[in-house]
Structures are given as C-alpha cells and as structure tokens.
C-alpha positions in Angstrom: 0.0 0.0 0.0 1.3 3.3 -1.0 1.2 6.1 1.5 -0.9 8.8 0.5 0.2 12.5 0.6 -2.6 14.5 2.1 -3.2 18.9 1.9 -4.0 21.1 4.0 -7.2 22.2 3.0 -8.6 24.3 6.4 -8.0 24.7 10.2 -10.7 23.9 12.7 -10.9 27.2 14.7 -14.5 26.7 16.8 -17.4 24.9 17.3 -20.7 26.6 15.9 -24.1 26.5 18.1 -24.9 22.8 19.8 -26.0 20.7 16.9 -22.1 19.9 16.0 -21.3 22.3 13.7 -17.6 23.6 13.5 -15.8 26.3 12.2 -13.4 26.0 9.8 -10.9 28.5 8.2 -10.4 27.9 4.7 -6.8 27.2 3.4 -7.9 26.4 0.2 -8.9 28.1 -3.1 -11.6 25.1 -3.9 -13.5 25.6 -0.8 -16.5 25.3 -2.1 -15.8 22.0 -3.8 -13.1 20.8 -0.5 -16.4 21.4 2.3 -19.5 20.1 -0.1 -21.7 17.5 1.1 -20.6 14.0 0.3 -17.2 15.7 0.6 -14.4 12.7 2.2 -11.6 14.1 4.2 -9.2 13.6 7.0 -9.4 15.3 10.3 -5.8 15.2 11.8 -4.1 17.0 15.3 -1.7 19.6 14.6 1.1 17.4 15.1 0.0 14.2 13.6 -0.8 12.3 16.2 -4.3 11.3 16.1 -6.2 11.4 13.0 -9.6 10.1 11.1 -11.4 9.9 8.1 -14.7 11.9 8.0 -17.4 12.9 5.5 -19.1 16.5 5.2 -22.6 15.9 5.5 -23.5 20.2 4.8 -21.3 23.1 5.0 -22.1 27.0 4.3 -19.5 30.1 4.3 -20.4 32.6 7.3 -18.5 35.9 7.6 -14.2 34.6 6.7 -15.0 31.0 7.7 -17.2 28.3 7.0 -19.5 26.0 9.4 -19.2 22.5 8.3 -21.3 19.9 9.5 -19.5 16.2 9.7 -22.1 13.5 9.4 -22.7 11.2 11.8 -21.0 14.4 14.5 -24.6 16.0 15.6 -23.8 16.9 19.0 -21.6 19.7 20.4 -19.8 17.2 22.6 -19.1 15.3 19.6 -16.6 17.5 18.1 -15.5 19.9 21.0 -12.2 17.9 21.3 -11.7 19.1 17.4 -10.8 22.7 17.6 -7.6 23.0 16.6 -7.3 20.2 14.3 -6.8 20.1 10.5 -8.9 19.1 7.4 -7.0 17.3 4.8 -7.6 16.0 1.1 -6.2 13.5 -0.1 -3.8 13.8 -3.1 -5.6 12.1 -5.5 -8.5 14.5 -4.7 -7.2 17.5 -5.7 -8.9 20.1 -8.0 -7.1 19.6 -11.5 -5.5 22.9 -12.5 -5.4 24.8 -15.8 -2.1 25.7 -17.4 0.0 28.2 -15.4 -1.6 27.2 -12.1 0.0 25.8 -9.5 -0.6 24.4 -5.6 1.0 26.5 -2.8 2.8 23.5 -2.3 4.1 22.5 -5.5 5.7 25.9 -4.9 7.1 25.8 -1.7 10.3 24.7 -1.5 11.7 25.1 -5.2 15.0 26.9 -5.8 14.7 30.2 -7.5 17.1 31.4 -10.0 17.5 34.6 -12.3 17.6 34.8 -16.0 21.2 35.7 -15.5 22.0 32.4 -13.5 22.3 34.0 -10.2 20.6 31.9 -7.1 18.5 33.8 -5.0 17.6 30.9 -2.9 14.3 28.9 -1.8 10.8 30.4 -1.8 9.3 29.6 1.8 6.2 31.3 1.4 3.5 32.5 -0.4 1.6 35.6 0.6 -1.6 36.9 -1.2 -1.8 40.5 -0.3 -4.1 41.6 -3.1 -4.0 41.9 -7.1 -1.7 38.8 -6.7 -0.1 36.4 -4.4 3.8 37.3 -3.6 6.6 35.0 -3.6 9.0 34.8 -0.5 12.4 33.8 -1.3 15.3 33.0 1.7 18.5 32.7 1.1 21.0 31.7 3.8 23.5 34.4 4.7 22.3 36.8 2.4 21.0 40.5 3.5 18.4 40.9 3.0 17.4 37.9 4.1 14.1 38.2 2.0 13.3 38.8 -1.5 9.5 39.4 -1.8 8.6 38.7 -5.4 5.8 39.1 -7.3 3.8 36.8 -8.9 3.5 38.5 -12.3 4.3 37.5 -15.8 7.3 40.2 -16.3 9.2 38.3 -13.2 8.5 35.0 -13.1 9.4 33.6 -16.3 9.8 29.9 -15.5 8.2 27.5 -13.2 9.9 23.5 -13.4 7.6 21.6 -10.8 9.1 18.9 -11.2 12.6 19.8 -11.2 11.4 22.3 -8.5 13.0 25.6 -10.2 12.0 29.2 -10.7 13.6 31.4 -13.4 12.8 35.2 -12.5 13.6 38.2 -14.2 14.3 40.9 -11.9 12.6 44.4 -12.4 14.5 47.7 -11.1 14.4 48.1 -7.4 13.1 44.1 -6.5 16.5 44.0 -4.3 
C-alpha cells in the first residue's frame, strides 16, 4: 500500500451553536468544492498524532469562515475535542488545475534562480496581499534575508515543478 500525501485544505478554529457544527478556516482556493456534502476528508491533530477519516454531510461560508457539518458528528460534545485540528484532502483529490496554475505547495520549496543564473535561494512562502499572491524567497547568509517577489508574468518567467525551479527576471528596485 502506498502512503498517501494528504493537503491542507482548512483549520478547525471553533465549534458553531450545539447541533455539531464547526468552524473551519479555509486554506484552500476550492472551498466550495473541499467542504461540499458527500465531501471525504481527514481530520488530523496539529502534530500528527491522532487522525480520522470523515465525511461532510452540509457546510455554508459565514462571515471569513465556513461552518461545516460532519455526518454522523450532531452533538456539540461530539466535536469539541476538534478545535484545533486540521482538514486534509487526499492527493488524488485535488482540483485539476489549468495551465499556469500551480498548488502553494508545488511551490514551496523550489529553488529560484534569475535569467542571469544568479541563485536567490528557496521560496518559503506564499503571501496573497491583493491583485496577486507574492513569492518569498530566503537565502542563507544573504542581506536581505528576504526577496519578496511578485507573482507577475514580467518576473517570473519559469516555473519547473518537477525539477522544483523558478527562473525570475528581476525588475528595477526588487532587491
């Protein structure tokens, strides 16, 4: 049996009245398809040491979070013990993504080099401030420490998933 990787796809912050309902922060850009009914996921502690497999039975966005209802959870004292935890989709599950589109985490992590050859180091991050999400990129030893790029067709030029690599070109005053 293969192990499956499982995403991040929101954060249990609350419980929501007394008929089970929780409160869940989105950390996805597919919520709407990650909390529908019928919906599988996993439902993990922070650090990994418990974890189950649960089904949405109803969910609806409310103010910057959505209340999810598990099915077969109908009780407040069912999923009290739950705040905190993590929702997770499986790998296989994941919304298929158009051409130039990528998952925070296919990001994360890849090496980021300029059009001249010079290594900037390792994006870390990926902020979403407004009109479009920003890289971060850390390089060891380096001031400064940070390089906050944007995500913009006139920087980055490149993106190699699979070899995990980022061409950039950089625009006057980016350093």
């Amino acid at each position: 049996m293969s192990a499956e990787q499982w995403y991040t796809v929101g954060k249990i912050v609350n419980t929501h009245g007394i008929r089970g309902e929780l409160k869940v922060v989105s950390q996805t850009d597919f919520a709407e398809a990650r909390f529908a009914s019928g919906s599988k996921l996993l439902l993990q502690k922070e650090d990994g040491s418990e974890q189950l497999s649960v089904v949405v039975g109803a969910s609806r966005p409310h103010k910057n979070v959505y209340i999810v209802k598990l099915k077969g959870y109908d009780n407040i004292n069912d999923v009290e013990k739950y705040k905190g935890w993590l929702l997770k989709v499986a790998g296989s599950d994941r919304e298929p993504l158009a051409e130039g589109e990528y998952y925070y985490s296919d990001i994360i992590g890849c090496s980021v080099v300029t059009v001249e050859g010079e290594d900037l180091g390792t994006v870390t991050e990926i902020l979403s401030p407004g009109a479009n999400d920003v890289w971060v990129v850390e390089k060891a030893g380096r001031k400064p420490k940070q390089i906050l790029l944007p995500y913009i067709d006139d920087v980055v030029l490149n993106v190699d998933v699979a070899a995990k690599s980022v061409t950039v070109k950089l625009m006057e005053g980016l350093i």
